[in-house]
N, C-alpha and C positions, 0 to 999 in steps of 0.2 A: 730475526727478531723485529724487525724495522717491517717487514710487508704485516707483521701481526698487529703495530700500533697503526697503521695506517688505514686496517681493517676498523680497528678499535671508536679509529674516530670519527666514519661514518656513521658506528651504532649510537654515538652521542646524537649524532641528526637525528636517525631516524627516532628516535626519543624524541627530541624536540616537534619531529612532524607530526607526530602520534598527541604530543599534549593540544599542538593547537590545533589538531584535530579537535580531540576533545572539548578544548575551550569554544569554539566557536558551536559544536553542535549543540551545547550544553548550559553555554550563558543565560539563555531566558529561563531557563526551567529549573535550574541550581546552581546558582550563583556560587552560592559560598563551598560547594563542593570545587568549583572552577579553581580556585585560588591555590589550590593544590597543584594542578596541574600548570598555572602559570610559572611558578618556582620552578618547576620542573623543565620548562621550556628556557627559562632562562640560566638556571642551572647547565642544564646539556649544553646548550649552547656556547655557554662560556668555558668550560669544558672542551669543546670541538675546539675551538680556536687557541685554548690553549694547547693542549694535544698538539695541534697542529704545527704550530712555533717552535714547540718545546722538539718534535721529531725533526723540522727544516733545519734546527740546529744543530741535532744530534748529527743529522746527514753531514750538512756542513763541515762539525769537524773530525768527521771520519773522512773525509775526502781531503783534506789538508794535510794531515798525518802521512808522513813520508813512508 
């Protein structure tokens, strides 16, 4: 289960590289289409890193457990 969220929280990035992908090809020419995919980058994002904690600690205390 643990190699699955670990999978998981790569695909949060690559969501985020994908929006500011987006964002940046897309700013002159439709802005407010943009504003969608900003949430989205930051969203993911925040997301990765919680993922991310949230599994360093699951590990953690599976490996304490006698």
């Amino acid at each position: 289960m643990i190699k699955i969220l670990k999978y998981t929280e790569y695909l949060y990035l690559i969501v985020a590289v994908l929006s500011l992908y987006k964002i940046f090809s897309e700013w002159n020419t439709n802005r407010e289409g943009t504003y969608l995919f900003i949430f989205f980058a930051i969203i993911s994002t925040a997301m990765f890193l919680f993922r991310r904690r949230y599994r360093q600690k699951f590990e953690k205390r599976n490996q304490d457990k006698p």
